[in-house]
N, C-alpha and C positions, 0 to 999 in steps of 0.2 A: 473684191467682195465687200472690203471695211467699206470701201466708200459709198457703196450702194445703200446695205446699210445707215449709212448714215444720214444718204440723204433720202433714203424710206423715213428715219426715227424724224428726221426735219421735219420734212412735210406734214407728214401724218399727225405728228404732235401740233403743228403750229394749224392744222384746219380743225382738230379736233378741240382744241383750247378757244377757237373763236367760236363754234360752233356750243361749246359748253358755256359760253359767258353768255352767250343769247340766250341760252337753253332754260339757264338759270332763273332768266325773267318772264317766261311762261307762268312759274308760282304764282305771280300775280294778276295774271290773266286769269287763270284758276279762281282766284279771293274775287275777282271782278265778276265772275259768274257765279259763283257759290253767294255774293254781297245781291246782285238783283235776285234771282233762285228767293231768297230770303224777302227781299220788300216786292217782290212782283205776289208772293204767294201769302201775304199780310194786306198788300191794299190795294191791286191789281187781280187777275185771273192767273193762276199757277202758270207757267210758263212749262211747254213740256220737253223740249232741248235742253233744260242747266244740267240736268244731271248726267245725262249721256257726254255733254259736251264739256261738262268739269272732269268726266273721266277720262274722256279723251286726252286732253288738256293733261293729264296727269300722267297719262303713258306715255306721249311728246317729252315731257320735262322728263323722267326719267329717264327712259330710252336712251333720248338723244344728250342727257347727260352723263351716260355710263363711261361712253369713252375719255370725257372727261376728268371723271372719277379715279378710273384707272391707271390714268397719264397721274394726277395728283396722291398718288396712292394710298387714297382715303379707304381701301379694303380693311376687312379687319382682317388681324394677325395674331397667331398666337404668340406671345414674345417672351414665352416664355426659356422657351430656349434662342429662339433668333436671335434676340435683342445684343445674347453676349458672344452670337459668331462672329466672324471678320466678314466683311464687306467680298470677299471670293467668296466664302463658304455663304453668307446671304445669298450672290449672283448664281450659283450653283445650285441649291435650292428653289429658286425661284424661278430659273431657266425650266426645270423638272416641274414645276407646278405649273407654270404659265401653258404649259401642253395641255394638261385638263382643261382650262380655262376655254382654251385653244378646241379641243374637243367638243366641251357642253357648245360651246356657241354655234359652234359646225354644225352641232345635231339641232337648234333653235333656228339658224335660218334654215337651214332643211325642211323642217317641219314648219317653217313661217313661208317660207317658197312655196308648200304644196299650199299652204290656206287663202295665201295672198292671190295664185294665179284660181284654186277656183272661185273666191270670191268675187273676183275682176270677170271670170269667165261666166257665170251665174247671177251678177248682180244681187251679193246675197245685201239682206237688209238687218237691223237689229229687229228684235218681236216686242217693240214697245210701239208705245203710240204716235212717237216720233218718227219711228222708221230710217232713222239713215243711212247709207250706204256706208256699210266696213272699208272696201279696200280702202278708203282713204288713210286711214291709220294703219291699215292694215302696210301700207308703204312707207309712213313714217315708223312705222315696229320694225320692219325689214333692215331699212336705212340705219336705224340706231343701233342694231342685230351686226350688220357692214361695220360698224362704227368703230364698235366696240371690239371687232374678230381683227380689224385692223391695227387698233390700240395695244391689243395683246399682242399683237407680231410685232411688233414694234417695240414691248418691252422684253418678248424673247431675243431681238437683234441686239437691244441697250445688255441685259445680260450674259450675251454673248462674249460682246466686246469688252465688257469688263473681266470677262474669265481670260479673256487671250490677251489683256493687258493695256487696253490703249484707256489714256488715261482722260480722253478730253469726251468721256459720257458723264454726263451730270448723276452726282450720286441721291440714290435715294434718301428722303426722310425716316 
């Protein structure tokens, strides 16, 4: 079971870590359309895709950076008391939290599965004057929703193995 395990925490960590260094330079795709948005709507005719498509753009980069986030465990903490348990009592805790984590995400693709299949199945559109088709995002929300319920199992497996003692899981910051 350790080895599966570990080579779940491998994988996962190592697609989700390239996945979030791309993810990361979306931002700037975002500036690139929010920078024309700006001069198309000063000495051009407004443009009426930037702002649907800067937010789009912006639930991509998050989304698809969360598993990232979580591999780096840039969450916040209260440390107030964490900070001065022992690295067991940390893994123990966190084992126990990471289930919530594990849960809410369970209940978001849930609920992103029912909007995604009928958006796909309806053709729904946004009610601007642009109009464009949701599922598209609506699959990259999904994917990032996967991304991240993977990341989490992954750091319940790393806290596992650190409660039953093997000692080659890299420790948390």
């Amino acid at each position: 079971m350790t080895a599966f395990m570990q080579a779940y925490v491998r994988r996962v960590e190592a697609f989700n870590y390239r996945l979030g260094r791309f993810a990361m330079y979306l931002i700037f795709l975002m500036i690139g359309i929010l920078a024309w948005s700006s001069i198309s709507k000063t000495f051009f005719l407004p443009s009426l895709w930037t702002l649907e498509m800067a937010q789009f753009t912006m639930m991509a980069y998050f989304l698809l950076g969360g598993a990232y986030s979580i591999q780096l465990g840039s969450n916040v903490r209260m440390d107030l008391l964490y900070g001065a348990w022992s690295d067991r009592q940390k893994a123990a805790f966190d084992a126990v939290t990471v289930l919530f984590l594990l849960f809410y995400l369970g209940v978001m693709f849930y609920g992103g599965w029912l909007s995604t299949s009928y958006s796909i199945e309806y053709g729904e559109r946004t009610r601007t004057a642009w109009r464009p088709y949701m599922w598209p995002i609506k699959v990259v929300m999904m994917a990032g929703i996967l991304l991240m319920l993977s990341q989490a199992l992954a750091e319940l497996f790393k806290d596992i193995m650190r409660l039953t003692g093997h000692r080659d899981v890299e420790e948390k910051s």
